[in-house]
C-alpha positions as CSV (number, residue, x, y, z in Angstrom):
1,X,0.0,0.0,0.0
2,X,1.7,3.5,-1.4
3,X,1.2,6.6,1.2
4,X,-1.3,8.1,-1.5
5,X,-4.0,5.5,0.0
6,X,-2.9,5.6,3.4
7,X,-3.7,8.9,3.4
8,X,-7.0,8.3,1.9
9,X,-7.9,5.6,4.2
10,X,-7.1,8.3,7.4
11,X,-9.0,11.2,5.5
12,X,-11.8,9.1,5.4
13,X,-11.7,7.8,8.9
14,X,-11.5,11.1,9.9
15,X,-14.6,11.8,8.1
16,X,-16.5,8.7,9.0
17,X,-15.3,9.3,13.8
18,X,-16.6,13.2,13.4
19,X,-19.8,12.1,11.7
20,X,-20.6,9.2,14.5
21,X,-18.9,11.9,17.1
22,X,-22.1,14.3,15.6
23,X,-24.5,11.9,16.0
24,X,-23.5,10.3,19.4
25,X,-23.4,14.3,21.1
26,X,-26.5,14.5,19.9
27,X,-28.5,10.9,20.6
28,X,-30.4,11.3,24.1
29,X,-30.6,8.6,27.0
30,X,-32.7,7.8,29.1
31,X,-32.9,5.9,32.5
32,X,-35.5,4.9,34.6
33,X,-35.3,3.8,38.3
34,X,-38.3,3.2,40.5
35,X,-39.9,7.0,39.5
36,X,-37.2,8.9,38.6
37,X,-36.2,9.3,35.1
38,X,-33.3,11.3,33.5
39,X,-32.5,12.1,30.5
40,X,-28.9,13.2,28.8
41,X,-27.2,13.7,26.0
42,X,-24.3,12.2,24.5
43,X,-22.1,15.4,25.7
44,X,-22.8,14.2,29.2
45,X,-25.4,17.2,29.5
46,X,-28.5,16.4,31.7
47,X,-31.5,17.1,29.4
48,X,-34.2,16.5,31.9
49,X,-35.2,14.8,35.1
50,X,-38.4,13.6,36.1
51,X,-39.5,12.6,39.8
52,X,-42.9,10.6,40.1
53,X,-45.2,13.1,42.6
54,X,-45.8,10.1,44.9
55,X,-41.6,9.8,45.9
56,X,-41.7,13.8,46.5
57,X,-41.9,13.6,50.6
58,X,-39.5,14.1,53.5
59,X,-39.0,11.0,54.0
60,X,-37.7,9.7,50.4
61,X,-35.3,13.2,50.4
62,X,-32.4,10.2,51.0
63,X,-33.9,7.7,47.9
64,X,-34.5,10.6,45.6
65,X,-30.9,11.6,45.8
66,X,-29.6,8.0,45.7
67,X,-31.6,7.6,42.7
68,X,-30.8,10.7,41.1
69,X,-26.8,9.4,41.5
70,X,-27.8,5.8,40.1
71,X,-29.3,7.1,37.3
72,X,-26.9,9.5,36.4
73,X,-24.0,7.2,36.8
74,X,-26.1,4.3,34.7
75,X,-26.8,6.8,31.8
76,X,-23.3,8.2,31.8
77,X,-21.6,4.6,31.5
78,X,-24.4,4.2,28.6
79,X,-23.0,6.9,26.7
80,X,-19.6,5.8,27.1
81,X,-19.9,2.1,26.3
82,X,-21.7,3.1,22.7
83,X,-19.0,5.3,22.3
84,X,-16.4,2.8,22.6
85,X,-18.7,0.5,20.8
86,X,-18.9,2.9,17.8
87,X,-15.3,4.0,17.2
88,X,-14.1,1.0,18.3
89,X,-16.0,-0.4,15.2
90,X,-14.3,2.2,12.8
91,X,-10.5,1.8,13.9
92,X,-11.1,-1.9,14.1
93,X,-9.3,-1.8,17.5
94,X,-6.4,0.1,16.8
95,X,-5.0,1.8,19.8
96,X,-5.2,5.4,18.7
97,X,-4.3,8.1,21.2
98,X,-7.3,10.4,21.8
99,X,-10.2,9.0,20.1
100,X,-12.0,7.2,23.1
């Protein structure tokens, strides 16, 4: 393989991680846990969160806030593993420096 086509192949990866880079910033996911539901994007931005009225009393102050930290962590690690899914895919494994 000449360096003409090397240099193809990386243009076109290039092109190819900052189109799936586009479209996993701006997929949205969403977890549920036991009446809370968040939602965030794939910058790690919270879009929304939504509490079920009935957990919205004194005494669930301590659940709410373990679930809000479940379900943020859950949705974070979601983002990240389709990442790593996805430009895994396209460098085939290679171990490039700043792409994951």
């Amino acid at each position: 393989m000449n360096i003409q086509q090397l240099m193809k192949q990386a243009q076109s990866m290039q092109s190819d991680m900052e189109k799936i880079e586009r479209e996993l910033n701006e997929k949205q996911t969403t977890v549920k846990n036991q009446g809370l539901a968040i939602t965030m994007n794939g910058k790690h931005e919270l879009v929304s969160v939504a509490i079920d009225p009935s957990l919205l009393t004194p005494e669930n102050k301590e659940i709410i806030e373990d679930l809000m930290l479940l379900s943020i962590n859950q949705a974070t690690k979601a983002i990240q593993d389709e990442r790593a899914d996805k430009l895994g895919a396209l460098t085939k494994g290679l171990n490039l420096p700043g792409f994951m």
